[in-house]
N, C-alpha and C positions, 0 to 999 in steps of 0.2 A: 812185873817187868815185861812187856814186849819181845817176843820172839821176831828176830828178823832173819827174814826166807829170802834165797836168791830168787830172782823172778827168771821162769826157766819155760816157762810154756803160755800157750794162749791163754788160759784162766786167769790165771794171776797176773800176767800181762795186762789182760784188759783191768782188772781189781784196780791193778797199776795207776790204768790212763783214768779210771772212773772218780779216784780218790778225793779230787780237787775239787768235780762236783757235790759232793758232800760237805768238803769244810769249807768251800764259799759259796752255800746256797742262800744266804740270808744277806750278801755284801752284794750293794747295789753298783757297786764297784770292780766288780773280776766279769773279766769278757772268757763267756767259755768257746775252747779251742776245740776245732773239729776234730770227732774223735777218729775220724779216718785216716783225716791227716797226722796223728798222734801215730796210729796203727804202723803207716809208711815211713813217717821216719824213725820209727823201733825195726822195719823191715830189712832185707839182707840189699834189698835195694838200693838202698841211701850210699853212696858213695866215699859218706866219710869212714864207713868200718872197711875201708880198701886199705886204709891208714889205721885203724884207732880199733882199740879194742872197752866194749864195757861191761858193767857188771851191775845190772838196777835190782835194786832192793825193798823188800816192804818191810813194814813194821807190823804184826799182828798182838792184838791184847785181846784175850775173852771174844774169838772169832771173829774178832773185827780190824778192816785195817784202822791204822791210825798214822800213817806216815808213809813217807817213801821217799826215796834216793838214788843217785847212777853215781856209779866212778866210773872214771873214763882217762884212759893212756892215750895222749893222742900223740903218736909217734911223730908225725908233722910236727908238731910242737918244739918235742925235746929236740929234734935234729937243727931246725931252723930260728931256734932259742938258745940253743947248745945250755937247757939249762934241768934236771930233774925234778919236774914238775909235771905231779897228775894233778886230776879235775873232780870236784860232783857236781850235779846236776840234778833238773828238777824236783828239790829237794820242797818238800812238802811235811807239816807234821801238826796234830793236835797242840793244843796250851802245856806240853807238858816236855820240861826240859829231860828228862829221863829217855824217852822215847826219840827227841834229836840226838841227846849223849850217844845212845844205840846205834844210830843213823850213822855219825859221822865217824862212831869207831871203828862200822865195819868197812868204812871206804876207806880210811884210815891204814887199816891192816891189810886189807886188798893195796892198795897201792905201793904200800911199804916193803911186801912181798914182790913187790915189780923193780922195787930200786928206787924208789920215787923219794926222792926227801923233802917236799915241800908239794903239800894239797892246798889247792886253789879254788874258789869258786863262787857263787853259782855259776855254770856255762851249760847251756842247752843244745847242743853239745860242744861249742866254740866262741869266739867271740863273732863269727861269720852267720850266729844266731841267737836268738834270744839271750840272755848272762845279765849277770848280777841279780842285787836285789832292789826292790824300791825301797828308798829312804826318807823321802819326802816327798808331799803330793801324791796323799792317801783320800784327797779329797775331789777326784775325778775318775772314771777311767784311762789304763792308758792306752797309745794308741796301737796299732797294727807292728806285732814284731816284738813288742817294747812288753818286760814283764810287771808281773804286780803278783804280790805277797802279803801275806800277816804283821802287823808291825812287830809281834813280838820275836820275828826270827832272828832279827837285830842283838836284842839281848841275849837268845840261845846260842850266837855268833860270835858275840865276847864273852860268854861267860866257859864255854867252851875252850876259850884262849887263842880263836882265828882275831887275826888283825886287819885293819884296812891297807889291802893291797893295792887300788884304783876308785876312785868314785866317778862318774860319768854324767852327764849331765844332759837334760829336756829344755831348750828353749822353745816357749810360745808367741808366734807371732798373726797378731790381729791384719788382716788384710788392708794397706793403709788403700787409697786414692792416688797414689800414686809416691813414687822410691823417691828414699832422701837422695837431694842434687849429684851428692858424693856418689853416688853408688852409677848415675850415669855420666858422672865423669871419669870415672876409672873403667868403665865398660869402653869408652871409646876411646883412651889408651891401647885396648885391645884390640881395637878394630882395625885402630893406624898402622898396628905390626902385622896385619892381616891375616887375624884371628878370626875365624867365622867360627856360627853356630846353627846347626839346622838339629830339628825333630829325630827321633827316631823313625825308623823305616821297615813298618810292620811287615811287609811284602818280602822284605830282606835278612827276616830276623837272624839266622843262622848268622849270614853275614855282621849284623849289626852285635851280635852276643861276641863273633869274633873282635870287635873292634873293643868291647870295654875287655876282655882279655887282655887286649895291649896296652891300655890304661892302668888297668887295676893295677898290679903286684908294682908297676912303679911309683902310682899314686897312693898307696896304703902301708909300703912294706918298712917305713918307719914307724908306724901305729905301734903302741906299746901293746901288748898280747895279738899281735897278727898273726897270722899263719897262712900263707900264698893257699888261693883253694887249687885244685888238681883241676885237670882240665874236665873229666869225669861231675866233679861238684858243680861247678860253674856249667855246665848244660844241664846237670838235674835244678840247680835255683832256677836257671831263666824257664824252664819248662813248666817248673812250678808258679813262677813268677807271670809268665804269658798271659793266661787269663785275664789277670789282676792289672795290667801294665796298660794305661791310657796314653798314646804313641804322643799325644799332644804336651805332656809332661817329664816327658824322655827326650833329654838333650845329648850331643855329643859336641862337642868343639874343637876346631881344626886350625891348623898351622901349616897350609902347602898341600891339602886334602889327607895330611898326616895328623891320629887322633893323639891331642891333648888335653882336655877334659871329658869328664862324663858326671851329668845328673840327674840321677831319677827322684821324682816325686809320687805317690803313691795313693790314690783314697785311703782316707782310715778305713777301713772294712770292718775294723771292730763296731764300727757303729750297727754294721749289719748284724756280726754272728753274734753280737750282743741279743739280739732277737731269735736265735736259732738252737741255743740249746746243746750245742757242740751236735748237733744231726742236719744233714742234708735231706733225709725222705723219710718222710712222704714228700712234706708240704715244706720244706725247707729251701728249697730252687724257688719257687714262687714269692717267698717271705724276700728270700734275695735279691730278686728282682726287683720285688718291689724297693726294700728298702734301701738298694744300690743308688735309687734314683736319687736320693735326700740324704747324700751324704755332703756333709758341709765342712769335713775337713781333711787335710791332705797331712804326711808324714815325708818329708824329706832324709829317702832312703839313703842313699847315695852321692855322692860328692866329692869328687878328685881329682885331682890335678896333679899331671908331669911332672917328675924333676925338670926341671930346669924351664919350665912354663909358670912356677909359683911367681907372684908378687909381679906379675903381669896385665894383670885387669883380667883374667880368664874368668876368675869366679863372678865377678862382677857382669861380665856380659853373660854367664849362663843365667845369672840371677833376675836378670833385666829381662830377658826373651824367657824365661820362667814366669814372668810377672804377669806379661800379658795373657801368658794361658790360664795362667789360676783367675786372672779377672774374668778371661772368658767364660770359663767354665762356671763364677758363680759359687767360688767356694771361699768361706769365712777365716780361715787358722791354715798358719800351716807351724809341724811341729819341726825344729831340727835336732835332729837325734840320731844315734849318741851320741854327745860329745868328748873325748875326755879333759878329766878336770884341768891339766895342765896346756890342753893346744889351746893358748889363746889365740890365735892370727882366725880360726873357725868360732871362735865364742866372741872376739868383737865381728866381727862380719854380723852375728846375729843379734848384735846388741844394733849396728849401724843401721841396722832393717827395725829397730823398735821390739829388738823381742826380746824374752822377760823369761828368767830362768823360771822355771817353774814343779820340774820335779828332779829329784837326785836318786843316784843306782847309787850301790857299791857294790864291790866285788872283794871279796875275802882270801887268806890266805893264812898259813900256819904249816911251822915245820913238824916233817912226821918223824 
């Protein structure tokens, strides 16, 4: 049976982040995640532990790991859910259900000693990042953000006795020649109410990060497992985000130079760190570069829209002035994600664009 140890120092820390490279070295399918960037967000840095407290765990068998785990209290949660629910995360483990039983009983016990009566999960460490698990469409990579798993943690999930708590959903869409009619007839509904939309504005970012502030928490804060980020979180993503954010695919949209939508589209960059090996240096920046060039698909991050802006043509006209930049730019797919299973008004939108479900998450739960 597996001894499982609190992860409480650098050593076993890193053990921690290395784990995954081991049990997906032969799956031509898992994109591995920079390990630095693993390092920063276990750091004191990250802004969600202002809020959240965790507790990551391994699994060891015959000096070896074999697993690992976070439980995570995220007090944002219970206050703005009003509801006693903790979390695990990045749970990872060998073919062997004994060793998840381990995993999930110690987070189990840790939570229940918090008060918690109901463990939820995968969440890395919210739904404001990576969460769930993949459930279908095992037969690509996925894209930037978006997780990928063993199939059989599925079965260690119910056998377990966690239920389906949410399943979430990946449309893919083939770049057509040009947007069905509907989609520019409803953009110019938008127009008539004096709806504009212009790019992001690199030169202004502070300013522009302030503006999806003003958007976000109205545009999300119905989302079933939301949690408003702090003002603190929302400057460490865009800071993190910066790099990565091509101004040409960063929309805002206005009502009176007052913002009421916001969407970002993203390169996959997994197609990059696919080639990197979860390391930057040596030769890692140069691999990047290079392969930045030849990226041919995009992940539709972001997407929201005001109370009292919905069912206006707003998303239609970010979609429309989104079109042109992805043709410009010469890129093939773009993916929208996540969905959840039940917003349909966001799953035809993507169906009216020709796009095609193509992989499924869940996400788990079970009373402690």
């Amino acid at each position: 049976m597996a001894d499982i140890l609190h992860v409480k120092d650098k050593k076993s820390l890193d053990a921690f982040i290395d784990f995954p490279f081991r049990l997906y070295r032969d799956d031509p399918n898992w994109v591995a995640p920079l390990r630095s960037d693993m390092k920063k967000q276990f750091s004191s840095k990250n802004p969600f532990f202002n809020h959240a407290e965790i507790a990551p765990f391994i699994a060891i068998e015959h000096g070896d790991i074999v697993g690992r785990i976070v439980a995570i209290l995220n007090k944002r949660h219970i206050e703005f859910h009003k509801e006693d629910v903790g979390f695990f995360g990045f749970f990872e483990s060998i073919d062997d259900f004994e060793v998840a039983k381990g995993l999930l009983d110690k987070v189990r016990q840790w939570l229940g000693d918090r008060g918690m009566a109901v463990m939820r999960g995968p969440m890395n460490f919210s739904t404001n990042e990576e969460c769930a698990f993949l459930l279908e469409g095992f037969d690509s990579p996925c894209m930037l953000m978006m997780p990928y798993n063993k199939r059989y943690y599925h079965g260690f999930m119910e056998r377990y006795g966690l239920r389906k708590a949410k399943d979430l959903y990946a449309y893919i869409i083939n770049i057509p020649d040009t947007l069905p009619e509907k989609a520019y007839r409803v953009a110019s509904i938008a127009e008539r109410q004096g709806i504009k939309v212009r790019s992001l504005d690199m030169k202004n970012f502070s300013r522009e990060m302030a503006v999806f502030k003003r958007v976000y928490n109205s545009a999300w804060e119905k989302n079933w497992g939301f949690v408003p980020m702090t003002e603190e979180e929302i400057d460490h993503m865009a800071k993190e985000l910066k790099p990565v954010i091509v101004p040409e695919l960063a929309f805002i949209a206005e009502a009176d130079e007052e913002p009421v939508g916001f969407m970002m589209l993203l390169p996959d960059l997994n197609q990059v760190l696919k080639r990197l090996d979860g390391r930057l240096f040596p030769f890692g920046i140069v691999k990047a570069l290079w392969y930045s060039r030849r990226i041919t698909d995009l992940r539709l991050l972001l997407l929201g829209i005001r109370q009292g802006f919905r069912k206006r043509g707003v998303d239609a006209l970010l979609f429309r002035e989104g079109f042109k930049a992805v043709k410009e730019g010469g890129y093939k797919r773009v993916e929208f994600s996540w969905i959840l299973e039940d917003n349909y008004p966001v799953q035809r939108l993507a169906e009216m664009m020709d796009g095609r479900l193509y992989k499924k998450y869940r996400i788990y739960e079970a009373d402690i």
